[in-house]
N, CA and C atoms as an extended XYZ file, in Angstrom:
474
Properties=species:S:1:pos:R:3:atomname:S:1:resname:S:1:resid:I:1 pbc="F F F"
N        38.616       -5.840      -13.890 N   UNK     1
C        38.262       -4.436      -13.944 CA  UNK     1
C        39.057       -3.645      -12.906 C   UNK     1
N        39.312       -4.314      -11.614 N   UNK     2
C        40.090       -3.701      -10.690 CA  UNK     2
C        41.455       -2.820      -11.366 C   UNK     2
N        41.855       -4.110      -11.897 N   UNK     3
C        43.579       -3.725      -12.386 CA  UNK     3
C        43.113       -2.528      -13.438 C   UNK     3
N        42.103       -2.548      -14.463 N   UNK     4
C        41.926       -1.073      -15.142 CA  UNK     4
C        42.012        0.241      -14.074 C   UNK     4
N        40.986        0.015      -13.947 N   UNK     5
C        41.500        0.833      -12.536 CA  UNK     5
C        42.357        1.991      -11.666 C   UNK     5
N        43.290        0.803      -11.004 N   UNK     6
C        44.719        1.047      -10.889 CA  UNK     6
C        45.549        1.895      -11.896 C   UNK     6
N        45.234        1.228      -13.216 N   UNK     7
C        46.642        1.926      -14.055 CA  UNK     7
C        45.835        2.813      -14.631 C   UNK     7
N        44.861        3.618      -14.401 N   UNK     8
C        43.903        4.497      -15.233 CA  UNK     8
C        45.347        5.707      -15.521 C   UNK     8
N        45.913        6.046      -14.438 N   UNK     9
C        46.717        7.030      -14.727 CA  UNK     9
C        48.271        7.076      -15.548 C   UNK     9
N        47.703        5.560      -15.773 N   UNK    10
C        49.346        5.570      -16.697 CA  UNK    10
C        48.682        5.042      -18.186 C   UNK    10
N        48.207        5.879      -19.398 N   UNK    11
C        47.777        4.835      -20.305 CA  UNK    11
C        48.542        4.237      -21.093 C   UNK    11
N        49.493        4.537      -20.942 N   UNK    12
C        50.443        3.354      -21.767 CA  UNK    12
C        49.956        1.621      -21.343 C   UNK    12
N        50.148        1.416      -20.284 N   UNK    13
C        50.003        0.525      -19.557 CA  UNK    13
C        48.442       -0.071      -19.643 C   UNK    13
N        47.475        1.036      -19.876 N   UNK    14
C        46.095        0.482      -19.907 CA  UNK    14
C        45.743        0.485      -21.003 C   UNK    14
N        46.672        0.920      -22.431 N   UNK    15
C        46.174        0.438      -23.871 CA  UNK    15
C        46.789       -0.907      -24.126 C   UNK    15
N        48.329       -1.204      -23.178 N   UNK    16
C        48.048       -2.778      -23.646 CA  UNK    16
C        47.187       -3.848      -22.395 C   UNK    16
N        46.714       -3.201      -21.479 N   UNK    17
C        45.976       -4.071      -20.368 CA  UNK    17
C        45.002       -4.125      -21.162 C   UNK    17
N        44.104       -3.596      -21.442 N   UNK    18
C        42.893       -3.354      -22.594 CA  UNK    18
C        42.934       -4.468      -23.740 C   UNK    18
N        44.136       -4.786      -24.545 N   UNK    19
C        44.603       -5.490      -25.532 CA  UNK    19
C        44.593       -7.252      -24.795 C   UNK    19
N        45.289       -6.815      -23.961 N   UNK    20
C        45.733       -8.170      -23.333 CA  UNK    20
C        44.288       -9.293      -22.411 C   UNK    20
N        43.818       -8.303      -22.499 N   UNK    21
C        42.608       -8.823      -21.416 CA  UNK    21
C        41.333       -8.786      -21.824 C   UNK    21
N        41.473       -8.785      -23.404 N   UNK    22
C        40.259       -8.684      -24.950 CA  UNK    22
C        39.117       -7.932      -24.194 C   UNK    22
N        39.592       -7.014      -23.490 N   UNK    23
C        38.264       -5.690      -23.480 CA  UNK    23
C        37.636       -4.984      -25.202 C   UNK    23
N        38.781       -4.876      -25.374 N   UNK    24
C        38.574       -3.901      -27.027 CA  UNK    24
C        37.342       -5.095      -27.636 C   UNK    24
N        37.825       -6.600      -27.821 N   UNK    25
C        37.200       -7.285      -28.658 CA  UNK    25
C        35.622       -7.383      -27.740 C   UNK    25
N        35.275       -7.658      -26.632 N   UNK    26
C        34.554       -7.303      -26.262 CA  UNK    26
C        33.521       -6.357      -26.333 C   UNK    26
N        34.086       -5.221      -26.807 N   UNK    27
C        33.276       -4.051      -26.533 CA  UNK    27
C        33.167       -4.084      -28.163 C   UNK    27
N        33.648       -4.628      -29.153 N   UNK    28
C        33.170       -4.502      -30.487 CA  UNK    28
C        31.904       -5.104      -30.694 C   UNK    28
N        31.611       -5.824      -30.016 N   UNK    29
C        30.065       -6.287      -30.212 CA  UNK    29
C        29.236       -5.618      -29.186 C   UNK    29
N        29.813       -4.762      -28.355 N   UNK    30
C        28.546       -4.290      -26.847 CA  UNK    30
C        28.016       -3.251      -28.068 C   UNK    30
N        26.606       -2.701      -26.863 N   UNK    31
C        25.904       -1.384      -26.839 CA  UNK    31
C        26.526       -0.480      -27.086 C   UNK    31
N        26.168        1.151      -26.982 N   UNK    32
C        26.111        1.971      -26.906 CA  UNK    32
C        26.551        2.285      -25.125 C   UNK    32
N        25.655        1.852      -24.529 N   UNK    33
C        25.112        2.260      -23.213 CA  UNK    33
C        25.968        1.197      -22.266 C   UNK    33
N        26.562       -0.305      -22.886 N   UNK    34
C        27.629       -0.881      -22.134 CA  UNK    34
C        28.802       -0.406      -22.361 C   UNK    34
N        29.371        0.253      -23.435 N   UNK    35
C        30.778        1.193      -23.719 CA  UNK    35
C        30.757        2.032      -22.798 C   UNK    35
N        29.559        3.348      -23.011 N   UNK    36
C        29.877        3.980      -21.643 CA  UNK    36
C        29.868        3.968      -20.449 C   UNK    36
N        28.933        2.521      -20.050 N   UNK    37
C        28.990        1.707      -18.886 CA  UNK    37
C        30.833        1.538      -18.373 C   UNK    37
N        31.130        0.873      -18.949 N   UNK    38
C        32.411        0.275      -19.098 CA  UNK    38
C        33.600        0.958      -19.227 C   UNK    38
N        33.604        2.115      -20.331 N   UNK    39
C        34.574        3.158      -20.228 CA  UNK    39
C        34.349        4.493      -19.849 C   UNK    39
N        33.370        4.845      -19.048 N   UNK    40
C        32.883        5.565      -17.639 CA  UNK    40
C        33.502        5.456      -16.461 C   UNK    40
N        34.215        4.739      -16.556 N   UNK    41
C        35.048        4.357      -15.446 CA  UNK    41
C        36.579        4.162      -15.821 C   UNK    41
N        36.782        4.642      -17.100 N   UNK    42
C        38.496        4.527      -17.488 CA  UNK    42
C        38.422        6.046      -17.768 C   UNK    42
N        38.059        7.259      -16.601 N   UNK    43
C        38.146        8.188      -17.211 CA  UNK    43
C        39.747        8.908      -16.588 C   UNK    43
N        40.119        9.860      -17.033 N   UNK    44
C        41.714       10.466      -16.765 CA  UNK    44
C        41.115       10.733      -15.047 C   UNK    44
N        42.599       10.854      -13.924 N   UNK    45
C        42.197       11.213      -12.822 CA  UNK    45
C        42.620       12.380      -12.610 C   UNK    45
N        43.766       12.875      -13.470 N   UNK    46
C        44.202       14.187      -13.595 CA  UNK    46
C        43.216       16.060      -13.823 C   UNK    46
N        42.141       15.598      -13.534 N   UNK    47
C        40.971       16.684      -13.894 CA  UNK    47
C        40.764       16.973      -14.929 C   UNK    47
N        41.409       16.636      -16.196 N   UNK    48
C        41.178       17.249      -17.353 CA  UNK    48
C        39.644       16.795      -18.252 C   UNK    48
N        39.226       15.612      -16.826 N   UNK    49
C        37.779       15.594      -17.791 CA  UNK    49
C        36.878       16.318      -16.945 C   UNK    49
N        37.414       17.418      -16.252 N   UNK    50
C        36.119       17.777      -15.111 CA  UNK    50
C        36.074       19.399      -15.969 C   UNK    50
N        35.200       19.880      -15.759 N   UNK    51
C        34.422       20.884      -17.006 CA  UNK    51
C        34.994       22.375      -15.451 C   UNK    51
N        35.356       23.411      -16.190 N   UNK    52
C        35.451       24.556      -15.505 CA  UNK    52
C        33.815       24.670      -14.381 C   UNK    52
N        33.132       24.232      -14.684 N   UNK    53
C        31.774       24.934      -14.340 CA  UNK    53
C        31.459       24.113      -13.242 C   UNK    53
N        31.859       23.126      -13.115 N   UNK    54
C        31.942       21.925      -11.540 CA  UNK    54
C        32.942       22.306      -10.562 C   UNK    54
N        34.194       22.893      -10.882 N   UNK    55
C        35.086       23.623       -9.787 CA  UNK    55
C        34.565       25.272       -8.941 C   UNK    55
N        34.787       25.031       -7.618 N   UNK    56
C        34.136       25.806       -6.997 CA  UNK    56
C        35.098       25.670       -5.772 C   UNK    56
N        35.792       26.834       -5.915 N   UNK    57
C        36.973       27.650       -4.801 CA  UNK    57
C        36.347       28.137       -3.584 C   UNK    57
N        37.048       27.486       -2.748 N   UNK    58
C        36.650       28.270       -1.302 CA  UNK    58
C        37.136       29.288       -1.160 C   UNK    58
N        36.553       30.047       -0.289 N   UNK    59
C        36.545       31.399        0.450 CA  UNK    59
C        37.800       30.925        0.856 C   UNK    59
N        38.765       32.520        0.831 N   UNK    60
C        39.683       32.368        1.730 CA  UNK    60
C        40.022       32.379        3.307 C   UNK    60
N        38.884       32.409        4.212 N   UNK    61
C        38.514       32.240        5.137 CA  UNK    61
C        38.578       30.798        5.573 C   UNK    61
N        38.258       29.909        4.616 N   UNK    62
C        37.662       28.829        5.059 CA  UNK    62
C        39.213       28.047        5.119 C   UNK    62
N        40.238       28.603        3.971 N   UNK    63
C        41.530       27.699        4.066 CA  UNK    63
C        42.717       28.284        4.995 C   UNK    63
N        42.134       29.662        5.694 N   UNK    64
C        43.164       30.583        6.415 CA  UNK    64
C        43.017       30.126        7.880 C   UNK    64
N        44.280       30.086        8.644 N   UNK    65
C        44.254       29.598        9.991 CA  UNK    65
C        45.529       30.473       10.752 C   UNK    65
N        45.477       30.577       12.377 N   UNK    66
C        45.833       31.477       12.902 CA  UNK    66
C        45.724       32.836       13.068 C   UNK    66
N        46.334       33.489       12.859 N   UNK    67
C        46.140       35.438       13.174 CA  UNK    67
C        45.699       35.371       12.019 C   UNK    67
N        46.189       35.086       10.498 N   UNK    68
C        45.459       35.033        9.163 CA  UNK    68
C        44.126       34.976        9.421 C   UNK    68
N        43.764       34.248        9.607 N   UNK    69
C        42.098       33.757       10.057 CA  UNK    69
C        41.564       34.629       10.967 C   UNK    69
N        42.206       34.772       12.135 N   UNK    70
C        41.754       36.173       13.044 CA  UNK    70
C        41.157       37.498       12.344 C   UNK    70
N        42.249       37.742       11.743 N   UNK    71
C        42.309       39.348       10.742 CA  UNK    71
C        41.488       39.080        9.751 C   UNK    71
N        41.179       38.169        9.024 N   UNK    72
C        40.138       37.623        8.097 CA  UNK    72
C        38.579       38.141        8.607 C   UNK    72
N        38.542       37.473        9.766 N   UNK    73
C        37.034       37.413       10.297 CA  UNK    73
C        37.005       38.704       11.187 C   UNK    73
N        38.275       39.713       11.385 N   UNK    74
C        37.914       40.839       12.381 CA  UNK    74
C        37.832       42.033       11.147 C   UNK    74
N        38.304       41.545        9.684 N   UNK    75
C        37.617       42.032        9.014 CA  UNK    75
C        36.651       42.132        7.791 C   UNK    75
N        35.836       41.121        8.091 N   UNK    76
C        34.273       40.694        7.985 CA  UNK    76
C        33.532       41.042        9.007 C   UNK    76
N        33.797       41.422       10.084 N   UNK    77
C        32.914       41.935       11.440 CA  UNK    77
C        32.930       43.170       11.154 C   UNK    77
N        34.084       43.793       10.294 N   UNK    78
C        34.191       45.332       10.279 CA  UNK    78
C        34.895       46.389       11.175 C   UNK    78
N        36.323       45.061       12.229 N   UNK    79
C        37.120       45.601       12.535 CA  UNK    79
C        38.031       46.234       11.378 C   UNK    79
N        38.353       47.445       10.902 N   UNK    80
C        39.559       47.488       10.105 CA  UNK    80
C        41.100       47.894       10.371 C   UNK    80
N        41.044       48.190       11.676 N   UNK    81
C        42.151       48.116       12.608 CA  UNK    81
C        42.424       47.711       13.703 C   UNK    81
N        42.498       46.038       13.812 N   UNK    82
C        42.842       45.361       15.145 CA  UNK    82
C        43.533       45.465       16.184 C   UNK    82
N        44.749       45.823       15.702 N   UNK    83
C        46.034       45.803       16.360 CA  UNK    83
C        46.037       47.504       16.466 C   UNK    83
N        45.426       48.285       16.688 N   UNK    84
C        45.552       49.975       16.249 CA  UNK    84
C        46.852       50.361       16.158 C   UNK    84
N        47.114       50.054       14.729 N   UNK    85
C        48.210       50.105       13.879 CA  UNK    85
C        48.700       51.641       12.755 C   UNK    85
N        47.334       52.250       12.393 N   UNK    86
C        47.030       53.258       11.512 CA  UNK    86
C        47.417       54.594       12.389 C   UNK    86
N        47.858       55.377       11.859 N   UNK    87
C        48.058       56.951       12.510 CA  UNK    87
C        46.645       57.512       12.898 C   UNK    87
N        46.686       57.951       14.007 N   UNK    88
C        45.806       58.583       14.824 CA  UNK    88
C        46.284       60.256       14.616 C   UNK    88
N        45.015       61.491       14.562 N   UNK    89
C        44.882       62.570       15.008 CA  UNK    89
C        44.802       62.708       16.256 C   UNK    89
N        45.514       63.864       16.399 N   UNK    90
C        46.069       64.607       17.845 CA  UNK    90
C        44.067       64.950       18.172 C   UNK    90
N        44.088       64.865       19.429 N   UNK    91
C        42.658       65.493       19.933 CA  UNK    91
C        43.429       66.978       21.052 C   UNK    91
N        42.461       66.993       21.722 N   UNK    92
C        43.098       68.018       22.663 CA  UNK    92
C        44.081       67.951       23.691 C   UNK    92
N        44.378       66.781       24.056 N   UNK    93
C        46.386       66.768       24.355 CA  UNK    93
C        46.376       67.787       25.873 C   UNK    93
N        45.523       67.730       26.613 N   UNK    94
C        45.840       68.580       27.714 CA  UNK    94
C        46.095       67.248       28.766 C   UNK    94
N        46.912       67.678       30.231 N   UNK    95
C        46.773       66.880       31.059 CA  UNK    95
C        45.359       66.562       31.587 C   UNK    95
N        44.374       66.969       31.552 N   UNK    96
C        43.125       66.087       31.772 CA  UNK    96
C        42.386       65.341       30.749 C   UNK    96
N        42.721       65.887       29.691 N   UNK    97
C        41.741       65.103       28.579 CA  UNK    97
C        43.200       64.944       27.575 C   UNK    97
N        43.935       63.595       28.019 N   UNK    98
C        45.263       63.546       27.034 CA  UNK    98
C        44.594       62.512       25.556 C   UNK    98
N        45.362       62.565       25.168 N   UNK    99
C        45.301       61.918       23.834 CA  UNK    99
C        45.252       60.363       24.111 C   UNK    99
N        44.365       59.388       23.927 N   UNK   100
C        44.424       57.892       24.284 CA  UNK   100
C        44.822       57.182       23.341 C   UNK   100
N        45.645       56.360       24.147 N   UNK   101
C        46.570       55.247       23.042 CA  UNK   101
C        46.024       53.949       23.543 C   UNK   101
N        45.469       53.188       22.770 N   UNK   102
C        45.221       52.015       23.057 CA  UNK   102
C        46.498       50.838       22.995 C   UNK   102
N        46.562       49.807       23.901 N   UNK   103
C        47.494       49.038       24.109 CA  UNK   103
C        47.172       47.512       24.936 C   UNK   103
N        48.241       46.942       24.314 N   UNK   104
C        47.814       45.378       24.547 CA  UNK   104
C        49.062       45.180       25.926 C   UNK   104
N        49.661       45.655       26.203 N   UNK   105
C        50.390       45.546       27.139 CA  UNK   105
C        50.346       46.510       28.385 C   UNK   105
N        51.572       46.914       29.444 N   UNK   106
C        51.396       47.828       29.855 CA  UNK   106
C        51.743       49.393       29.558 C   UNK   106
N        52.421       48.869       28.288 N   UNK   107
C        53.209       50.255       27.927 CA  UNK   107
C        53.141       50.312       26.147 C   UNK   107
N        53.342       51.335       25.631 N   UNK   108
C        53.555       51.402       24.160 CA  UNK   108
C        54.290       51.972       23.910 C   UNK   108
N        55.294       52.220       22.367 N   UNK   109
C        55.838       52.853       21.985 CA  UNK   109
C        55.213       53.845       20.907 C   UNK   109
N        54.877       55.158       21.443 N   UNK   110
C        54.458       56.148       19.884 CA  UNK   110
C        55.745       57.050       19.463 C   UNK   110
N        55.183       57.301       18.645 N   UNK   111
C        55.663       58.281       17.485 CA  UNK   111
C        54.909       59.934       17.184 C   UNK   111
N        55.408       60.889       18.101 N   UNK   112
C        54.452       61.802       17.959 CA  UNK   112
C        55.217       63.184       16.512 C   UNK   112
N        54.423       63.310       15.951 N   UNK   113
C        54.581       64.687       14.487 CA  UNK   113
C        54.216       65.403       14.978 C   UNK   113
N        55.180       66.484       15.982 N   UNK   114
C        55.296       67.418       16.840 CA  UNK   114
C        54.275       68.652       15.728 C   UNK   114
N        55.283       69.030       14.541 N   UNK   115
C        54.819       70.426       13.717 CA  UNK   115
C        54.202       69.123       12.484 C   UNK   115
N        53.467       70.028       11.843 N   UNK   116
C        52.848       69.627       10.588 CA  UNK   116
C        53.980       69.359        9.397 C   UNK   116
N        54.977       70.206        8.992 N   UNK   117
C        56.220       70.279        8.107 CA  UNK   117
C        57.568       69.381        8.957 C   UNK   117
N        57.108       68.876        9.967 N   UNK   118
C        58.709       67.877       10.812 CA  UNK   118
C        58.849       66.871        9.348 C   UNK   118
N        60.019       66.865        9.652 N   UNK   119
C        60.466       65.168        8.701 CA  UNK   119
C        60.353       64.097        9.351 C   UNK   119
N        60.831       64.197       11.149 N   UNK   120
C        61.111       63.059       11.592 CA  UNK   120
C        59.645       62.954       12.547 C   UNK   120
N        59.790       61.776       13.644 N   UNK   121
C        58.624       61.234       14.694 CA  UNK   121
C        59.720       61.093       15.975 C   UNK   121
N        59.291       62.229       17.144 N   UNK   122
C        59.242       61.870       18.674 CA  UNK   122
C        59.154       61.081       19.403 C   UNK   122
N        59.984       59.696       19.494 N   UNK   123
C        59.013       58.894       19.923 CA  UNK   123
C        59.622       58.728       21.679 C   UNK   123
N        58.623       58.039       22.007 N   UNK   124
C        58.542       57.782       23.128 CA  UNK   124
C        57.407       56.509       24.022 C   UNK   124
N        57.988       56.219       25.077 N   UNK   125
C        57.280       55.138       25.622 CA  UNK   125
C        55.846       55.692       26.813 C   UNK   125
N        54.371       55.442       26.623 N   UNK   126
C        53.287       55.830       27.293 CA  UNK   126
C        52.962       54.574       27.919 C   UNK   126
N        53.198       54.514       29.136 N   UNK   127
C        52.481       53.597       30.418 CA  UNK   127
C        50.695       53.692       30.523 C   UNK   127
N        50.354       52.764       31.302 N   UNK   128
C        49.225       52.477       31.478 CA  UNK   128
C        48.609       53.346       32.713 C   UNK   128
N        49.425       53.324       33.566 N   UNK   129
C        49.429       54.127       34.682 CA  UNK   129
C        49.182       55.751       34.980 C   UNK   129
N        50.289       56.233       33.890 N   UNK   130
C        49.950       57.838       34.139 CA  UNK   130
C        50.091       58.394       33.141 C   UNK   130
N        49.423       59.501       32.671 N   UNK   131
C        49.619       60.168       31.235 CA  UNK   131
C        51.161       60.871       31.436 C   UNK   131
N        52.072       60.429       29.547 N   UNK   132
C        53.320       61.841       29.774 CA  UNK   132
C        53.122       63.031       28.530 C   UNK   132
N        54.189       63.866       28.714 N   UNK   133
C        53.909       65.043       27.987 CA  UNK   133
C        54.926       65.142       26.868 C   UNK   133
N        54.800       64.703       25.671 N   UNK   134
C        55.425       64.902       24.463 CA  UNK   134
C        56.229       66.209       24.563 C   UNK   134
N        57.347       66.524       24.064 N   UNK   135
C        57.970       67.497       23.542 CA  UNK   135
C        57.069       69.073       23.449 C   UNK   135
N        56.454       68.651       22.281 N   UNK   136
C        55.349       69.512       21.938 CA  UNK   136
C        54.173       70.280       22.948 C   UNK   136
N        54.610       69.267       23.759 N   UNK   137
C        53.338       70.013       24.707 CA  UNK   137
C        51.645       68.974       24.536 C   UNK   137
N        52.074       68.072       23.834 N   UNK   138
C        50.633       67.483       24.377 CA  UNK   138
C        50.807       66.323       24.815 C   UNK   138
N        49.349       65.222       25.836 N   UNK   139
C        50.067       64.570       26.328 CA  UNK   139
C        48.766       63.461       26.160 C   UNK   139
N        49.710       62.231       26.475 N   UNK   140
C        49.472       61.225       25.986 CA  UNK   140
C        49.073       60.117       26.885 C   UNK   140
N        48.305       59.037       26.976 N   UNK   141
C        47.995       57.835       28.143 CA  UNK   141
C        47.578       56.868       27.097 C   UNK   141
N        48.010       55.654       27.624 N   UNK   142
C        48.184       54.454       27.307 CA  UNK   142
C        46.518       54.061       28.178 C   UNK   142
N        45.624       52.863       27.203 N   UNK   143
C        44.917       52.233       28.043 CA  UNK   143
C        44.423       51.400       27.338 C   UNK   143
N        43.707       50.104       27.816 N   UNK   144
C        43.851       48.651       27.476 CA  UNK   144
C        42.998       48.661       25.751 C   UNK   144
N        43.601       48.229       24.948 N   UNK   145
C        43.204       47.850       23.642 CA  UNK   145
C        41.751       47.089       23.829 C   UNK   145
N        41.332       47.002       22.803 N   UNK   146
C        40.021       46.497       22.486 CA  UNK   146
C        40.183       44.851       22.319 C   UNK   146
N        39.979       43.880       22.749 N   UNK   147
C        40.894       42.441       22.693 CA  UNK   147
C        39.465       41.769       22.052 C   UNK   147
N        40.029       41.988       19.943 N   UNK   148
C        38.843       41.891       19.019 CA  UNK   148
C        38.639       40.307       19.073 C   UNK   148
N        39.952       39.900       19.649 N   UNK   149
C        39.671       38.118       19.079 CA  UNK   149
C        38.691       37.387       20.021 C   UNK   149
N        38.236       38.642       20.991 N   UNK   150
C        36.941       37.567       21.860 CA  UNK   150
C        35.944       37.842       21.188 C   UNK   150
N        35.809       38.660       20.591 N   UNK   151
C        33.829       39.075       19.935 CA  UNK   151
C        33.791       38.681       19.221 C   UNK   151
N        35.223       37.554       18.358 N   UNK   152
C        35.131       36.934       17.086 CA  UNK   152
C        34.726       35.283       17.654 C   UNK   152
N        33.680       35.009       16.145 N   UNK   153
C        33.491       32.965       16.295 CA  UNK   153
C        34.490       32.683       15.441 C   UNK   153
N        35.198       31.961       15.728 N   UNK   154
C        36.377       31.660       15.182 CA  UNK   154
C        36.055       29.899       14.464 C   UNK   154
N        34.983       29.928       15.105 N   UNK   155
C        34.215       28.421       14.538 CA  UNK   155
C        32.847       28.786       14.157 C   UNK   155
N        32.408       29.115       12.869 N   UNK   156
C        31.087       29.712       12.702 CA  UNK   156
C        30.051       28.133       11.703 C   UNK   156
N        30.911       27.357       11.097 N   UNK   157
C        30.592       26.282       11.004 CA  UNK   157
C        29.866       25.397       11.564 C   UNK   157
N        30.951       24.990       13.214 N   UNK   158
C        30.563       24.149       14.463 CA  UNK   158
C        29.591       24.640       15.267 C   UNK   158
């Protein structure tokens, strides 16, 4: 029975192992209930005997790993901008109450849309240290990003 087995996936090979090893003549005199005993176990290994309704896909969470997986679960927490990546509105832009840029370093690079009708973006580099003053007249400070990957379980399983 072993060697059936083995060659389940080649049936060429297991219609004459079958022949050769008088299973067939065998099973002309069994049961009902020893056939499927017996050829219950010569079934294809290729899935084609497994029924749509037994397959069951994991979450893509569960097969995603690294920043994938990060961004996955920071948005299932209901971060939807980690990295504050999305265009921000101008607030009031004065030197005491400047416009805040969040940042993972000490410095960033923005892009400021001086007039409403510009084509192009201003850009320029905002430190952590001191607010500067765009072109336009409003002004801008850099200060430490929100660092989402600690409030995340990154093992919710374990």
């Amino acid at each position: 029975m072993a060697q059936l087995l083995r060659l389940v996936s080649q049936p060429i090979a297991c219609q004459s192992l079958l022949k050769t090893s008088k299973v067939l003549a065998l099973t002309a005199n069994s049961t009902i209930d020893q056939k499927r005993h017996l050829f219950g176990k010569l079934r294809r290994v290729d899935g084609t005997d497994v029924s749509s309704k037994d397959i069951k896909l994991a979450e893509p969470v569960e097969h995603a790993t690294g920043l994938e997986k990060l961004l996955l679960l920071a948005e299932e927490k209901g971060i939807d901008d980690p990295f504050c990546l999305k265009p921000r509105k101008r607030g009031p832009g004065t030197k005491e109450q400047p416009n805040l840029v969040p940042s993972f370093e000490d410095k960033r690079l923005i892009g400021c849309l001086c007039e409403e009708d510009q084509t192009h973006l201003n850009y320029m580099w905002v430190h952590l240290s001191e607010p500067k003053r765009c072109e336009c007249g409003y002004w801008f400070k850099a200060v430490p990003a929100r660092k989402f990957w600690e409030e995340i379980d990154t093992n919710p399983g374990a």
